[in-house]
C-alpha positions as a Markdown table, in Angstrom:
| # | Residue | x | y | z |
|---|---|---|---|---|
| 1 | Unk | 0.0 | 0.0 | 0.0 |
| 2 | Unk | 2.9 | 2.5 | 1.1 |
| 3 | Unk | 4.9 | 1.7 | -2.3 |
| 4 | Unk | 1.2 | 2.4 | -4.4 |
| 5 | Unk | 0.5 | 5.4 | -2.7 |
| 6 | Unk | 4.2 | 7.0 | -3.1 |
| 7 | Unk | 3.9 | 6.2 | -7.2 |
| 8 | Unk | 0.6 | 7.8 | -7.6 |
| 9 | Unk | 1.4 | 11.0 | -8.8 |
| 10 | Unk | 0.1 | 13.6 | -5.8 |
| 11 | Unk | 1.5 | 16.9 | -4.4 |
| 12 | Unk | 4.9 | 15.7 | -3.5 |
| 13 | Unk | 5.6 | 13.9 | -7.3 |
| 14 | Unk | 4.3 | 16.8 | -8.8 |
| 15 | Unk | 6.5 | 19.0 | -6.9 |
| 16 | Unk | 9.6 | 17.0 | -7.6 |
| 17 | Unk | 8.6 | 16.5 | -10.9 |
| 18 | Unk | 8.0 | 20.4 | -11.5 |
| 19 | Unk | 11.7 | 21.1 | -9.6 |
| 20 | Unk | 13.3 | 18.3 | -11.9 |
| 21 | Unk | 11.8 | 19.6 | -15.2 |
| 22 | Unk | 12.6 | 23.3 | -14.2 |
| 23 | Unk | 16.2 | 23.2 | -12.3 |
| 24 | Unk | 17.3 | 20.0 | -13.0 |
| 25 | Unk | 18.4 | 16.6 | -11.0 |
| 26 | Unk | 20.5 | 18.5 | -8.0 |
| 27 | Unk | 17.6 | 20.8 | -7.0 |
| 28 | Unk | 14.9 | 17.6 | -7.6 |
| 29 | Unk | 17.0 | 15.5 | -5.3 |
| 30 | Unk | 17.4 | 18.1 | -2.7 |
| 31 | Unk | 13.5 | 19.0 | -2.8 |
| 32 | Unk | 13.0 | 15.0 | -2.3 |
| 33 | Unk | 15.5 | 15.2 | 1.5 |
| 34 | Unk | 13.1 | 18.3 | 2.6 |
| 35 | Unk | 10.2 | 16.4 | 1.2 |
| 36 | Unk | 10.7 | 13.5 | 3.5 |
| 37 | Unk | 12.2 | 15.2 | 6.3 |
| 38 | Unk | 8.8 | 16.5 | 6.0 |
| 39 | Unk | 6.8 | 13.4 | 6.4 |
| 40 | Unk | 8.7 | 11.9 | 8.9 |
| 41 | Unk | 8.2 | 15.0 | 10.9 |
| 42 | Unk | 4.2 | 14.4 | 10.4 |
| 43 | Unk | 4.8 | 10.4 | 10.9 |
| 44 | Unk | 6.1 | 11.6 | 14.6 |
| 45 | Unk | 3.5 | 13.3 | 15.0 |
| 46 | Unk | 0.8 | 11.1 | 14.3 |
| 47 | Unk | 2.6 | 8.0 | 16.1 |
| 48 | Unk | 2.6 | 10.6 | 19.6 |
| 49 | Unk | -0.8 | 11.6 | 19.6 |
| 50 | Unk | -3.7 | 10.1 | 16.6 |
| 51 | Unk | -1.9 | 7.3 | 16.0 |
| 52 | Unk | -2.3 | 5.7 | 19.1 |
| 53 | Unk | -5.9 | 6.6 | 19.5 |
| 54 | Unk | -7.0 | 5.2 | 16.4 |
| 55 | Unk | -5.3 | 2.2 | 17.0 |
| 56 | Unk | -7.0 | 1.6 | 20.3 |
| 57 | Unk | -10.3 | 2.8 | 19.3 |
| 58 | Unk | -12.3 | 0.6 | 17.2 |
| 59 | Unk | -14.8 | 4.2 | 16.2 |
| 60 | Unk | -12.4 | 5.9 | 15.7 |
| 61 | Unk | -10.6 | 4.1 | 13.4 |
| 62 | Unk | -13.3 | 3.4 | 11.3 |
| 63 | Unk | -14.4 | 7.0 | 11.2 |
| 64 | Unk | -10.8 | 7.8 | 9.9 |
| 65 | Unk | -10.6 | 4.8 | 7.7 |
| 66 | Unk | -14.1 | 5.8 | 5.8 |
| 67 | Unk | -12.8 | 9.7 | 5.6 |
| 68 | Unk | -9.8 | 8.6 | 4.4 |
| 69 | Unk | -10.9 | 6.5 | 2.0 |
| 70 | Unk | -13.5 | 9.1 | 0.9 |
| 71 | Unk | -10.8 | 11.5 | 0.5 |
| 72 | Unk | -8.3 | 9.2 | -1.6 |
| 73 | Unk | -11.2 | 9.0 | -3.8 |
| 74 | Unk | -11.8 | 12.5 | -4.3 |
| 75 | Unk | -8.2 | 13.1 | -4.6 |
| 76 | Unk | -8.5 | 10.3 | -7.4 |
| 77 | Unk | -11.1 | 12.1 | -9.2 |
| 78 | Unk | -9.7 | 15.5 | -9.2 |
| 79 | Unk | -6.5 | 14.0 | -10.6 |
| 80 | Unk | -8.1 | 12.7 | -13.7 |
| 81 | Unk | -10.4 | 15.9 | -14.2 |
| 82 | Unk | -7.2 | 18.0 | -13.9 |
| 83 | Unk | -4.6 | 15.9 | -15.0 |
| 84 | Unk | -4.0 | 18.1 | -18.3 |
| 85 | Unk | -2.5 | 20.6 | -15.1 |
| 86 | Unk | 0.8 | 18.4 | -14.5 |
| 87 | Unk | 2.0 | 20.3 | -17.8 |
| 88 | Unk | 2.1 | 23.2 | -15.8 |
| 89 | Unk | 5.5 | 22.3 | -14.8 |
| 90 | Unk | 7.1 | 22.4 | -18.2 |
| 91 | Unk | 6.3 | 25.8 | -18.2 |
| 92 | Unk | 8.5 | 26.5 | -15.9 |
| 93 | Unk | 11.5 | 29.0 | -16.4 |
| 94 | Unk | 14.6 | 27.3 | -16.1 |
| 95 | Unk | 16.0 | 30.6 | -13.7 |
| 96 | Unk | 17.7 | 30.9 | -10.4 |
| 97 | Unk | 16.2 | 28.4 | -7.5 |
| 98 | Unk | 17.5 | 30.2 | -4.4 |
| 99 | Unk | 19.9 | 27.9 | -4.0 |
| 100 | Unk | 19.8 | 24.2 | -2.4 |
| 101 | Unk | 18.7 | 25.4 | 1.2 |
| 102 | Unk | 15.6 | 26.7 | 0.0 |
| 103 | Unk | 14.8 | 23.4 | -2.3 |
| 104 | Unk | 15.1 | 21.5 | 1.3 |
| 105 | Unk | 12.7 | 23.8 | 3.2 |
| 106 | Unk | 10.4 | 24.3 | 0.2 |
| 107 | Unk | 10.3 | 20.4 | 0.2 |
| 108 | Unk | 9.8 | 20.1 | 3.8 |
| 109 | Unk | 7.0 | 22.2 | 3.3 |
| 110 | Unk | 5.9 | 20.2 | 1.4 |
| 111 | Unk | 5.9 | 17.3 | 3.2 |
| 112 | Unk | 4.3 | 18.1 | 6.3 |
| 113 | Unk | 1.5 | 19.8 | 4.8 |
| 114 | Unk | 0.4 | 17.1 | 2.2 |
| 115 | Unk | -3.0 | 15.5 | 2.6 |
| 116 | Unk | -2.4 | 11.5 | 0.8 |
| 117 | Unk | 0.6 | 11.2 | 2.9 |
| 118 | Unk | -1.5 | 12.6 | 6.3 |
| 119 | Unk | -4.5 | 10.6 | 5.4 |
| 120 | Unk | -2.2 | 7.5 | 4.6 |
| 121 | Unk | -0.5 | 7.7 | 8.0 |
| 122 | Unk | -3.8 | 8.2 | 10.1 |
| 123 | Unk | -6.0 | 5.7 | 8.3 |
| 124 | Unk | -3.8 | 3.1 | 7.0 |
| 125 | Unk | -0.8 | 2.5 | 9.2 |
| 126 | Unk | -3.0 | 1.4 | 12.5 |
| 127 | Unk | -4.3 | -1.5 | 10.6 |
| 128 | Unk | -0.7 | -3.0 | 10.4 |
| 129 | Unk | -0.4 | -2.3 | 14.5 |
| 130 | Unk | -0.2 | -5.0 | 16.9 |
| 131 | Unk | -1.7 | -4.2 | 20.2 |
| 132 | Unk | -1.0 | -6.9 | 21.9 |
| 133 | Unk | 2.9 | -6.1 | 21.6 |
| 134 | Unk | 2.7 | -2.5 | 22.9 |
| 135 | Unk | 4.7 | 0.3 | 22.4 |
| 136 | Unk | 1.6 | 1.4 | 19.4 |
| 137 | Unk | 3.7 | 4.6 | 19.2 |
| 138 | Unk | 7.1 | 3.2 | 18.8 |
| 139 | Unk | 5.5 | 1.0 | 16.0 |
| 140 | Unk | 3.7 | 3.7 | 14.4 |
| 141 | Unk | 7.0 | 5.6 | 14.2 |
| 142 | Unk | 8.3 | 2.5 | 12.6 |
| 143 | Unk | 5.6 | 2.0 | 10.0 |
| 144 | Unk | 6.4 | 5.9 | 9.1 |
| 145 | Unk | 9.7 | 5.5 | 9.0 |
| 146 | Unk | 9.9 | 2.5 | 6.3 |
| 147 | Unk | 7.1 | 4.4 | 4.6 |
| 148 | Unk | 9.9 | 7.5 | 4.8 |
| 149 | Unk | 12.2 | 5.6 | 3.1 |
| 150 | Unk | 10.1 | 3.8 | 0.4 |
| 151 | Unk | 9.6 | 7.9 | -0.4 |
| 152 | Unk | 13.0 | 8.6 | -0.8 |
| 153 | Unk | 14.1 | 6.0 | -2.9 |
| 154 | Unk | 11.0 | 6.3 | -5.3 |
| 155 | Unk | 10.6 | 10.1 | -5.4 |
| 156 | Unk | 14.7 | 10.2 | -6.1 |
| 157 | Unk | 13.5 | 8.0 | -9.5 |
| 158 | Unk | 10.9 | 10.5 | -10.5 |
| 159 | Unk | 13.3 | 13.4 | -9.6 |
| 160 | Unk | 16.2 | 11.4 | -11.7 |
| 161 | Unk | 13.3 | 10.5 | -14.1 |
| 162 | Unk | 12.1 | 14.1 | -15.0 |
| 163 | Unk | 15.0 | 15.7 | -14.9 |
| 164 | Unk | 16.3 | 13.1 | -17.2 |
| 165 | Unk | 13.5 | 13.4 | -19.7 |
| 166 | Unk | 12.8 | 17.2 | -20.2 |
| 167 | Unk | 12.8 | 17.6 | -23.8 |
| 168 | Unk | 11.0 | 14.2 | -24.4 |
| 169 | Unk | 7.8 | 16.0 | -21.8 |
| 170 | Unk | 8.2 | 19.3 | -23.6 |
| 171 | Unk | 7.8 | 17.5 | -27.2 |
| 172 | Unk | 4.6 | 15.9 | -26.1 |
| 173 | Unk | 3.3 | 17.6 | -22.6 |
| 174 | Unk | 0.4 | 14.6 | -23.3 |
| 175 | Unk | 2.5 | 12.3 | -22.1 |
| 176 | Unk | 2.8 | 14.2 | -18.7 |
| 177 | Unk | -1.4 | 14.4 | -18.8 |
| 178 | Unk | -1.8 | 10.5 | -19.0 |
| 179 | Unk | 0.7 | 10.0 | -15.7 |
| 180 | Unk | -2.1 | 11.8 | -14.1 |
| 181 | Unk | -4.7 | 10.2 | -15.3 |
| 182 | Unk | -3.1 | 6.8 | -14.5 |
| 183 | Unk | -2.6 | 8.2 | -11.0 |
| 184 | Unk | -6.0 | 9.3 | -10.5 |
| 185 | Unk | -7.5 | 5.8 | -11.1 |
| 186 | Unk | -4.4 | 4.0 | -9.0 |
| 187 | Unk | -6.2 | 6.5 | -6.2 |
| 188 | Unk | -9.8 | 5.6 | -6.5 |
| 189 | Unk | -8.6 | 2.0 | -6.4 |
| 190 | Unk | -6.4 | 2.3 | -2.9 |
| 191 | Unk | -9.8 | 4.4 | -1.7 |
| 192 | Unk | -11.6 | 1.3 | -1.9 |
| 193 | Unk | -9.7 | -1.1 | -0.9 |
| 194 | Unk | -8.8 | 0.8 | 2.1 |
| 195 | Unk | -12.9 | 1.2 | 2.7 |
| 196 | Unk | -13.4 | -2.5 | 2.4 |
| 197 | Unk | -10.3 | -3.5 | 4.5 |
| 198 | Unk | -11.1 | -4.9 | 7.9 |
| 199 | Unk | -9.6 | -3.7 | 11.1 |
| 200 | Unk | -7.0 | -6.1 | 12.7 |
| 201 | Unk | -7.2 | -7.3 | 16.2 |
């Protein structure tokens, strides 16, 4: 589930993507540290305080599961309504990016403040907790941190990727369009399965 939701193109690709095409690999890869120092500044903070609640609470976590789910969906449907709007990034000039300190913090910005990654850690990650063990925060931080590093390494490739392939995007931005189409129907699909996923005991 983490390695589906990390492909489907949401506001962390498309920010990496839009640094690659418009600075280049060095700025891309940088944006991807802040973008994951991000996360795994909102994976602490979910293990310390929601995370442990939803595990324990059987409501709750079905409450957060169904938004969540809901959300993913909608998420999944505004990406194939506006998927023509990933070509924004080749318009991007190629200018000055403030150097690599302000790629990290624009990325970490990033990071915290997207939605698939806070609805993935609030209604996905309890299901994989084991109650019985204890320490639910320790493993919650655990869960985000493997989920932190499945990030890095995949958002690195799209980084690499786009930076790799500007001119082949800006001779057909179309081809830019259907990797958000693509991602919009990956995210309607991981909305229902995580609706119609059982909680574990």
């Amino acid at each position: 589930m983490a390695t589906v939701i990390i492909l489907v193109p949401g506001p962390s690709v498309l920010f990496v993507v839009g640094r690659a095409l418009a600075h280049g690999r060095r700025t891309a890869l940088t944006s991807v540290l802040g973008n994951e120092t991000g996360a795994l500044l909102l994976a602490a903070a979910v293990a310390l305080g929601v995370g442990s609640l939803v595990a324990e609470s059987a409501v709750l976590f079905t409450a957060i599961k169904l938004v969540g789910a809901v959300y993913l969906v909608y998420l999944g449907v505004q990406a194939l309504r506006h998927r023509r709007k990933l070509t924004e990034a080749l318009g991007q000039s190629g200018g000055t990016d403030g150097g690599g300190r302000r790629a990290f913090w624009q990325g970490l910005i990033v990071g915290v403040t997207n939605p698939k990654t806070s609805v993935f850690f609030a209604a996905v990650l309890p299901q994989f907790v084991d109650r019985g063990a204890g320490h639910v925060p320790m493993q919650m931080a655990l869960f985000g941190v493997v989920f932190c590093l499945i990030a890095l390494l995949f958002d690195s490739m799209w980084g690499v990727l786009a930076a790799g392939a500007r001119s082949w995007f800006a001779r057909s931005p179309r081809r830019l369009a259907m990797v958000g189409g693509t991602g919009g129907l990956m995210m309607i699909g991981l909305g229902v399965t995580i609706a119609a996923t059982g909680r574990k005991d």
